[in-house]
BALO-170565 format. One record per residue: residue in one letter; x, y, z negated of N, C-alpha, C in turn. Coordinates in steps of 0.001 Angstrom, whole numbers, padded with zeros to 6 digits, always signed. Each point is the difference from the previous one (the first is absolute). Example, Ala and Ser with C-alpha at 12.3 -4.5 7.8 and 13.67 -1.06 7.14 Angstrom:
a+013190-005690-007800-000890+001190+000000+000900+001200+000000/s-000350+001050+000720+000820+001190-000060-000770+001090-000730/
This chain:
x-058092+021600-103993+000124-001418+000336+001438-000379+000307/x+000439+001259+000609+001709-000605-000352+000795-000594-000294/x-000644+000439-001313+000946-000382-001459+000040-002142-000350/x-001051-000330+000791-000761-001071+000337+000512-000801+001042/x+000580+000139+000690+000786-000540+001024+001302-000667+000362/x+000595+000590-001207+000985-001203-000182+001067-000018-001259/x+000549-000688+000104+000258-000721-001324+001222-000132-000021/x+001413+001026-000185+001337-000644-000114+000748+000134-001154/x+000930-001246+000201+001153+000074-001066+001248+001083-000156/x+000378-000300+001046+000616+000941+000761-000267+000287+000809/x+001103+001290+000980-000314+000654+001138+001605-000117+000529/x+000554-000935+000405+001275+000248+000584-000034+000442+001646/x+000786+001395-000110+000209+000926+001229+000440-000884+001214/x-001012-000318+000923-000207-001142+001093+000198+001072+001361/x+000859-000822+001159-000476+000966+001521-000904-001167+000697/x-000267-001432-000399-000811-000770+001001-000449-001012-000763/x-001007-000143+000665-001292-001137-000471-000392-000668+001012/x-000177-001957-000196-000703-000592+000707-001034-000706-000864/x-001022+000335+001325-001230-000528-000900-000888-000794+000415/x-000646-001342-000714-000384-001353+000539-001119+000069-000558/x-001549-000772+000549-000816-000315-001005-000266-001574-000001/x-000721-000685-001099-000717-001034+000192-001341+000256+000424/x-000633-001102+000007-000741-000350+000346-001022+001112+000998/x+000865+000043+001202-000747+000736+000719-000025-000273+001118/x-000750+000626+001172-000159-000800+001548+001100+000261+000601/x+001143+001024+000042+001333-000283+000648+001053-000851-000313/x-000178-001091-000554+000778-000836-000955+000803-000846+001056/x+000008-000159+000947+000479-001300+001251+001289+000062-000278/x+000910-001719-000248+000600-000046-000431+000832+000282-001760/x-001239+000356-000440-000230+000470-001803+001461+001093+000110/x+000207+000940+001292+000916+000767+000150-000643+001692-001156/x-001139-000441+000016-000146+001930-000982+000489-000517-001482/x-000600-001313-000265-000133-000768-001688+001355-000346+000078/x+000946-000764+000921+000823-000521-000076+001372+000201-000240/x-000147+000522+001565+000696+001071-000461+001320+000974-000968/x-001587+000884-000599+000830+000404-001557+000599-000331-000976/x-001151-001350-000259+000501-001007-000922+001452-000381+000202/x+000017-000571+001577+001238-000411-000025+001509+001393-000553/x-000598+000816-000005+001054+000757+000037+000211+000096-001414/x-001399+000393-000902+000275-000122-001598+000501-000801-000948/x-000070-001341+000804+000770-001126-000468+001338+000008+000389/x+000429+000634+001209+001521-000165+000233+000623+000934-000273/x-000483+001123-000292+000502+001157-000842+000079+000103-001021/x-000842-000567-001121-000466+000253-001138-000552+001084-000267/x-000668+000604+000669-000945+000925+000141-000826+000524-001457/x+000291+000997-000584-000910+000327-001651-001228+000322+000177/x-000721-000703-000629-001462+001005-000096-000152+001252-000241/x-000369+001042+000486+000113+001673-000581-001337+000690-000212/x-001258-000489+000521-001177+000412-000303-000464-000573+001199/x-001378+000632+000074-001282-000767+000710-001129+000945-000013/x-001189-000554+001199-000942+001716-000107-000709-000607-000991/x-000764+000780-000096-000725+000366-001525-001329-000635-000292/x-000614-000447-001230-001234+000289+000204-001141+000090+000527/x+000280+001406+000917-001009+000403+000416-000299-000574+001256/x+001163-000228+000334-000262-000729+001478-000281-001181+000248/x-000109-000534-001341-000510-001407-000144-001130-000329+000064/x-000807+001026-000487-001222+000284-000325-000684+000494+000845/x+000764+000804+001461-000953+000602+000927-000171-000659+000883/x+001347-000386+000323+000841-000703+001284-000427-001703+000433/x-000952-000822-001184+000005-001389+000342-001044-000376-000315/x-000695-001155+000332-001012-000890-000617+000212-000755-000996/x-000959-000641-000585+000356-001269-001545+000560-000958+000591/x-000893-000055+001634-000244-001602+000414-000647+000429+001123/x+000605-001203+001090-001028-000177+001216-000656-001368+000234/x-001413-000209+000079-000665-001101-000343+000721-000838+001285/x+000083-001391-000387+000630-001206+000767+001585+000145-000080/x+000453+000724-000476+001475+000241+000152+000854-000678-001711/x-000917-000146-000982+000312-000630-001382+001032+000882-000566/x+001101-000111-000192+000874+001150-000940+000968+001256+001467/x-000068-000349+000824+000595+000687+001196+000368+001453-000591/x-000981+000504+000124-000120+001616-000524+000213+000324-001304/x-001005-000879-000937+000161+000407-001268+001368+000549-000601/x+000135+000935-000822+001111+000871-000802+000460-001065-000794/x+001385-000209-000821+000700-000720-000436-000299+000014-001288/x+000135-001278-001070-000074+000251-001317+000793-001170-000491/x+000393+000266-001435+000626-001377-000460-000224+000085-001488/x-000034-001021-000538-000393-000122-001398+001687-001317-001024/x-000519+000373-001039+000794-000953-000800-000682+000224-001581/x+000115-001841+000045-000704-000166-001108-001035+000640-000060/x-001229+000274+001017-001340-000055+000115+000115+001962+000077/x+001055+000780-000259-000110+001224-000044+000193+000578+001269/x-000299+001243+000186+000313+000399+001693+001605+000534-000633/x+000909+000073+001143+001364+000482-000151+000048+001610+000670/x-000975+000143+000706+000096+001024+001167-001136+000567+000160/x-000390+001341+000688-001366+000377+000498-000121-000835+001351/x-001225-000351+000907-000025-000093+001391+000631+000822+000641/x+000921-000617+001014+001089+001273+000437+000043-000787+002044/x+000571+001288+000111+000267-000141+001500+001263-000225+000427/x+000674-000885+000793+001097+000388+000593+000589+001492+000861/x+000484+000923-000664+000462+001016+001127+000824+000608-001054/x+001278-000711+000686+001246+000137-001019+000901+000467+001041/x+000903+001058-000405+001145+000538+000315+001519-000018-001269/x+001023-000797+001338+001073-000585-000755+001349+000842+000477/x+001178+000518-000868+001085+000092+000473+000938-001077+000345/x+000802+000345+001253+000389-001167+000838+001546+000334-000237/x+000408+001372-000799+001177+000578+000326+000151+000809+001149/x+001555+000848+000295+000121+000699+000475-001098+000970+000932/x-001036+000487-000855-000754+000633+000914-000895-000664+000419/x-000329-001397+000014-000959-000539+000819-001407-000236-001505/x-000886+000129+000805-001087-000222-001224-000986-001477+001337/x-000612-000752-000545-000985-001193+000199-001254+000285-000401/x-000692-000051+000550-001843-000098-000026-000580-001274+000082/x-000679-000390-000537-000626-001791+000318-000974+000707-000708/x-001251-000137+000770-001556+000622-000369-001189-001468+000479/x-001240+000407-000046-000757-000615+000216-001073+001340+001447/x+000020-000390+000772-000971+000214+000364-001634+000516-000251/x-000176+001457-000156-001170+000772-000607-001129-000691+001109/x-001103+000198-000857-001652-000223+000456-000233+000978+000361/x+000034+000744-000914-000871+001389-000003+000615+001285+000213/x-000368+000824+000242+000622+001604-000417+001425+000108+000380/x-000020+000274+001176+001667-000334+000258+000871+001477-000393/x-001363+001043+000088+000430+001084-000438+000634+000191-000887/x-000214-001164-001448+000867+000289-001425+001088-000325+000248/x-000088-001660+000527+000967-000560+000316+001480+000574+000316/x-000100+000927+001606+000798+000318+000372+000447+001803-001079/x-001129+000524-000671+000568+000681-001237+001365-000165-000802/x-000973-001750-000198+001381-000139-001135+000798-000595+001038/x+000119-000509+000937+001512-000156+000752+000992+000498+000270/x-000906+001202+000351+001197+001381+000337+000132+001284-001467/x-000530-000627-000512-000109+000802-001420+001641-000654-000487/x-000516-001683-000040+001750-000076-000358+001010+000143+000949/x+000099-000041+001161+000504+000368+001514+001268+001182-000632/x-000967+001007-000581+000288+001201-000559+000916-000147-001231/x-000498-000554-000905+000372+000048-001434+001481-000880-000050/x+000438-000647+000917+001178-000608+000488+000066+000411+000381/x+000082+001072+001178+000914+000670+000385+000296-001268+001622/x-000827-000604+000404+000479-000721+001345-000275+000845+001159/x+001012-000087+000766+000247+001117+001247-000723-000940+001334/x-000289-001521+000120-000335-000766+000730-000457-001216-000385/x-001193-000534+000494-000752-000878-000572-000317-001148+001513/x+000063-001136-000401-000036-000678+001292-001277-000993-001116/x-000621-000526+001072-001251-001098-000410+000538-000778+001284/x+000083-001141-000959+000164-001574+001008-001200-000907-000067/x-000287-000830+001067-000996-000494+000416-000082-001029+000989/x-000938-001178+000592+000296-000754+000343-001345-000702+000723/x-000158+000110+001365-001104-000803+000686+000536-001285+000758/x-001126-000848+000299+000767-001263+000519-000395+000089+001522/x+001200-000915+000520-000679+000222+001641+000871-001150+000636/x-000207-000936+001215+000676-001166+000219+001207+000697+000852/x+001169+000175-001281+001191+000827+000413+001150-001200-000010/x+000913+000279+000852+000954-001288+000837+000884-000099-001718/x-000143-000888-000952+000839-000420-001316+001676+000348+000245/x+000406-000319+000954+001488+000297+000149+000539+001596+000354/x-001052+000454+000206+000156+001657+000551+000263+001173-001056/x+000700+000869-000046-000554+000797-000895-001495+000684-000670/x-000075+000084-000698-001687+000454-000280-000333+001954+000731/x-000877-000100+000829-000637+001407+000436-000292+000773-001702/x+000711+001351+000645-000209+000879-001150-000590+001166+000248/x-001787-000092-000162-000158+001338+000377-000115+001159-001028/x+000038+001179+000367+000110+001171-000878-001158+001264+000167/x-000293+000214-001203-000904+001246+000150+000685+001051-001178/x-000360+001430+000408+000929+000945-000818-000464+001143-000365/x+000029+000766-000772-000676+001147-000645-000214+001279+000256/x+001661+000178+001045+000416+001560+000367+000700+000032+000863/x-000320+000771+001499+000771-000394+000948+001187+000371-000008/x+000967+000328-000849+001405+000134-000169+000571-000953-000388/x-000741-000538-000725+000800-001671+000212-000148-001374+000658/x-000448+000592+001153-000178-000880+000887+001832-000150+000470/x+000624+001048+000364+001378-000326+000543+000718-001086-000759/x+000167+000255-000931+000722-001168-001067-000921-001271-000047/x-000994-000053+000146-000327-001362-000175+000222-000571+001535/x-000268+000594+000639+000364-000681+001642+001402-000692-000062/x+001132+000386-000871+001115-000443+000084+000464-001915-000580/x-001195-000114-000433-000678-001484-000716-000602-000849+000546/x-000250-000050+001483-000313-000845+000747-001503-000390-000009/x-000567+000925-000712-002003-000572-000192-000606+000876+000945/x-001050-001071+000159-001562+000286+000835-000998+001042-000337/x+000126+001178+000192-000996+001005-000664-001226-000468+000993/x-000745+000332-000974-001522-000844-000126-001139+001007+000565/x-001163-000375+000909-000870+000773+000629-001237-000820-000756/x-000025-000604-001130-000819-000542-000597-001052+000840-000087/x-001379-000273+000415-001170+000984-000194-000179+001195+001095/x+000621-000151+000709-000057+000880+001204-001172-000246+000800/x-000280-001072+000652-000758-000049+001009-001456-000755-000817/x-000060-000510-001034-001407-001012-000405+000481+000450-001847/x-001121-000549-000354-000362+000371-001534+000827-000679-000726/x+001148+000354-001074+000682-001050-000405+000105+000899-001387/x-000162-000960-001493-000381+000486-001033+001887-000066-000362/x+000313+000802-001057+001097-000003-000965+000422-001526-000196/x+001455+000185-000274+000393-001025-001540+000042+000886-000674/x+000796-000111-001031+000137+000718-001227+001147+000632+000228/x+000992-000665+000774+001250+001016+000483-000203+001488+000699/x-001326-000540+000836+000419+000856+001293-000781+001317-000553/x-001167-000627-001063-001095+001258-000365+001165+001148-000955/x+001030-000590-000941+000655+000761-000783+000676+000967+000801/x+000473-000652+001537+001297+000744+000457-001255+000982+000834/x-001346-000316+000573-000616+001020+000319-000665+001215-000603/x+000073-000024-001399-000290+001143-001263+001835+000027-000637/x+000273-000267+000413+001820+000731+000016+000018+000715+001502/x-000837-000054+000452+000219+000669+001265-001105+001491-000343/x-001180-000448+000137-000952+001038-000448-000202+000703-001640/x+000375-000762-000876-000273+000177-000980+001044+000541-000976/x+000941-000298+000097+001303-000299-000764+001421+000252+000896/x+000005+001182+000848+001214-000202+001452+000822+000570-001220/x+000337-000056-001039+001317+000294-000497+000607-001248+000037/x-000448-001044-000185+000677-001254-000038+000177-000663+001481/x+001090-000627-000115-000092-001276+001103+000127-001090-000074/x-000694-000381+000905-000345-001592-000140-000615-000835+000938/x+000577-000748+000536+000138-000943+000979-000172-001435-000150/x-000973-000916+000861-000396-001489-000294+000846-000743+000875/x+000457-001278-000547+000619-000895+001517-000793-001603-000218/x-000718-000083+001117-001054-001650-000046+000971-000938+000828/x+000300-001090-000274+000901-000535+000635-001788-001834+000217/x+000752-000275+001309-000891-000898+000407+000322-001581-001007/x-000880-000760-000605+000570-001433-000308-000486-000801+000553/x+000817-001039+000843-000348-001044+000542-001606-000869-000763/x-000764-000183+001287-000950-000659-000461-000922-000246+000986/x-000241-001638-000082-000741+000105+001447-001732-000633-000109/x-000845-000096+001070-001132-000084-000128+000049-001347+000008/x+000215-000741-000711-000605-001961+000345+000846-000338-001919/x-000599-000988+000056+000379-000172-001592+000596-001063-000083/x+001229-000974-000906+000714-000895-000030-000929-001040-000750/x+000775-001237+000372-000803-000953-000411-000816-000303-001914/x+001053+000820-000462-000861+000074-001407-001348+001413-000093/x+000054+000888+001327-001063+000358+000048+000659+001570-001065/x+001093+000119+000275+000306+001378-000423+000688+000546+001274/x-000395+001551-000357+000763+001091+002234+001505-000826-000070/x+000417+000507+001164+000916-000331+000626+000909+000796+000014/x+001166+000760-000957+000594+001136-000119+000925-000224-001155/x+000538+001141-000419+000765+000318-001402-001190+000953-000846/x+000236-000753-000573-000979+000884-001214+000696+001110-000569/x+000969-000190-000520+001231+001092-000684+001188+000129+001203/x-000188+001168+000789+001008+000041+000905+001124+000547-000245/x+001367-000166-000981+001037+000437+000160+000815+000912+000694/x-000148-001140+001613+000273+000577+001171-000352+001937+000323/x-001249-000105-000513-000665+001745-000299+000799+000493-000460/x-000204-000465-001326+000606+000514-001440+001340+000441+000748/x+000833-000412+000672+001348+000186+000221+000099+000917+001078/x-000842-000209+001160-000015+001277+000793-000527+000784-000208/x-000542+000618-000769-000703+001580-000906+000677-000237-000928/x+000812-000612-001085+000781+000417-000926+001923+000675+000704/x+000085-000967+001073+001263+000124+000934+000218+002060+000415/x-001577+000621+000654-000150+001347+000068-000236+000909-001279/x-000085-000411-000687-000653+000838-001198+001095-000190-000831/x+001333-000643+000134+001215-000576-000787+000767+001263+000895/x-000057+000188+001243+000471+001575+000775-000541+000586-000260/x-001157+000449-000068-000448+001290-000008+000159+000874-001147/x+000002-001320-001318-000151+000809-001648+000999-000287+000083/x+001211-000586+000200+001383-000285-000308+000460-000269-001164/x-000911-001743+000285-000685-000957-001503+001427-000746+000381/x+000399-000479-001759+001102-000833-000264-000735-001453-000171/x-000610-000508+001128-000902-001555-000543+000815-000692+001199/x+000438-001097-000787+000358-001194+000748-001167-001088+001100/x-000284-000011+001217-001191-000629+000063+000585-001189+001472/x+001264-000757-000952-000145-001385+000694-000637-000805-000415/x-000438+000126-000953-001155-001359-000878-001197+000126+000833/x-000801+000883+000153-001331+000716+000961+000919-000882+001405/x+001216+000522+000340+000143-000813+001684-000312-000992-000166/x+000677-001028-000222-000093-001389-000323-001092-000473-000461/x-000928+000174-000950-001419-000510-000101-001024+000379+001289/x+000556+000964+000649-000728+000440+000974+000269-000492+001652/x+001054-000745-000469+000422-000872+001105-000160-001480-000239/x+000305-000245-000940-000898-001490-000846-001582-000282+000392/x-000836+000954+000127-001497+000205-000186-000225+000007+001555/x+000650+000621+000582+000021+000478+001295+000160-001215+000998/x+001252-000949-000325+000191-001531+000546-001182-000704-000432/x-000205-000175-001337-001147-000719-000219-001152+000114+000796/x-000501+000923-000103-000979+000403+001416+000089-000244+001205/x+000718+000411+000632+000599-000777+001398-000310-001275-000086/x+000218-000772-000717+000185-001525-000315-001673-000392+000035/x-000494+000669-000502-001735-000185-000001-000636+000419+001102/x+000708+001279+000406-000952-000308+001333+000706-000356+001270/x+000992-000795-000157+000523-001008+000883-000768-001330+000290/x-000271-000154-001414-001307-001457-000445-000763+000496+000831/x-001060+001266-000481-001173-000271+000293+000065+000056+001206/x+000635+000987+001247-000115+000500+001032+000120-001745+001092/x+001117-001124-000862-000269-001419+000574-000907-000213+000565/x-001118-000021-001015-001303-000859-000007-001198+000450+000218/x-000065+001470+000222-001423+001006+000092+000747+001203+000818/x-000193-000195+001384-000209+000672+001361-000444+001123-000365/x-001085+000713-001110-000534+000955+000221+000956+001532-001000/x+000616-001350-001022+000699+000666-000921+001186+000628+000615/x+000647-000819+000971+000764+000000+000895+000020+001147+000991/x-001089+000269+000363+000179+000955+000986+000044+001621-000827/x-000367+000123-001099-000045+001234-001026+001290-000250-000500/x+000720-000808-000300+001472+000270-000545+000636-000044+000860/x+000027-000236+001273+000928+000884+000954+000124+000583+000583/x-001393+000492-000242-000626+001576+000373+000895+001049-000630/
C-alpha cells in the first residue's frame, strides 16, 4: 500500500515543513488553511506532489448529508469532459531554501494511513522538523499579541522551543479532550514515528460570543495578527528569509477595526460590555 500513498514530482532535499489543513475543526482564524496559503502565494511556492490515491479512498467520505458540496472530493470538467479524476487536496510544495509547505484537508477516517503517508513523505524529503499550525478562537484582547501554545514530540526539544516565548499546553490532562489533526500527528511522531520531529503551535483568534448587527460573530475571521506571531518564531527558529511586514500591518489594520466594533457595541449593550472588559 505504500506504493499508494503518495504521489511526487520531485523530491527536493528539505530540513523543514509547515503544515496547514482545510477544512477542519482547528481552523480559528483560517490560521491552519490560511496560513500556508499565505505563504505559497508570497513565495511562489511549486507544486511537488501530494498523497496518493489511496488515501483518498480510505481517509474520507463522498458527502455528509445537510452539508451539500462541503466534503465532497473535487472535480472539473470542460466541454462536458472530466479534466481530472476526483481528487483530494493534500499537496506538498517547495518554498525554497529547505523549507517544504503542506496545505491538506483534514482526514475522516483512518488516521492511521493518513499519518503513513505523512511521515512516509516526512522521510522521503528528508525534513529534520515539522511544525503544524493551527488556530482556535477565544475573546482575546485584538491589540495584544496572539497566545501561542505549543505541544511537542520529544523531550529534547523542549529547551529550544522555550526560547520562543509559547505556552506549552496541558491540553487533555485533567477531562476528555479529542485531537485536532495537529496534535494527533505530533502524538504518533511521538509513539509511532520518534525518528521524526514535530511540533504544533495554536495561536488564539479574536472572537467573541454576541453577534454584530448583520448577524455575523464578532471577530477577525482571517487573523493576520496570528499569521505574524507564529510566522515571526518559526522565521527564528528555521532561519526563514520571509519578509513579514505585510502580515504586521494587515494585522494591525484588522486589529483597529475590531476595537472600533466593540467600542460600538460595548456603548449600547451593558452585557456585551462587561465580557469585553473582562
Amino acid at each position: 500500500m505504500s506504493d499508494d500513498l503518495l504521489v511526487f514530482q520531485e523530491k527536493p532535499q528539505a530540513q523543514y515543513m509547515i503544515a496547514g489543513w482545510r477544512r477542519q475543526w482547528s481552523d480559528g482564524g483560517e490560521i491552519s488553511s490560511g496560513l500556508p496559503q499565505y505563504l505559497i502565494d508570497q513565495i511562489g511556492a511549486k507544486r511537488i506532489g501530494k498523497m496518493g490515491p489511496e488515501v483518498s479512498k480510505l481517509c474520507y467520505p463522498f458527502q455528509v448529508p445537510g452539508t451539500h458540496d462541503m466534503y465532497r472530493p473535487r472535480v472539473a470538467y470542460l466541454d462536458g469532459l472530466p479534466t481530472g479524476e476526483m481528487r483530494r487536496e493534500n499537496c506538498f510544495y517547495d518554498a525554497g531554501n529547505g523549507l517544504i509547505i503542506f496545505l491538506g484537508e483534514e482526514p475522516w477516517f483512518r488516521i492511521g494511513v493518513y499519518g503513513e503517508a505523512f511521515f512516509q513523505a516526512v522521510k522521503e524529503l528528508g525534513v529534520s522538523q515539522t511544525v503544524a499550525v493551527e488556530g482556535y478562537n477565544g475573546a482575546a484582547p485584538p491589540d495584544l499579541e496572539r497566545s501561542v501554545s505549543c505541544i511537542y514530540s520529544h523531550t529534547h526539544m523542549r529547551e529550544a522551543l522555550e526560547k520562543h516565548g509559547l505556552r506549552f499546553s496541558n491540553y487533555g490532562s485533567q477531562s476528555r479532550n479529542g485531537p485536532t489533526i495537529g496534535m494527533a500527528l505530533v502524538t504518533m511522531a511521538h509513539y509511532r514515528y520518534p525518528e521524526f520531529e514535530m511540533f504544533r503551535l495554536g495561536a488564539m483568534a479574536p472572537m467573541y460570543p454576541f453577534l454584530a448587527g448583520d448577524s455575523d460573530p464578532v471577530g477577525i475571521t482571517k487573523d493576520h495578527r496570528a499569521f505574524y506571531d507564529i510566522m515571526r518564531r518559526l522565521r527564528s527558529m528555521f532561519k526563514l528569509d520571509i519578509n513579514l511586514t505585510e502580515l504586521m500591518a494587515l494585522g494591525e489594520t484588522e486589529s483597529r477595526e475590531l476595537e472600533e466594533t466593540l467600542e460600538n457595541i460595548a456603548s449600547s449593550n451593558p452585557g456585551a460590555k462587561e465580557i469585553i472588559d473582562r
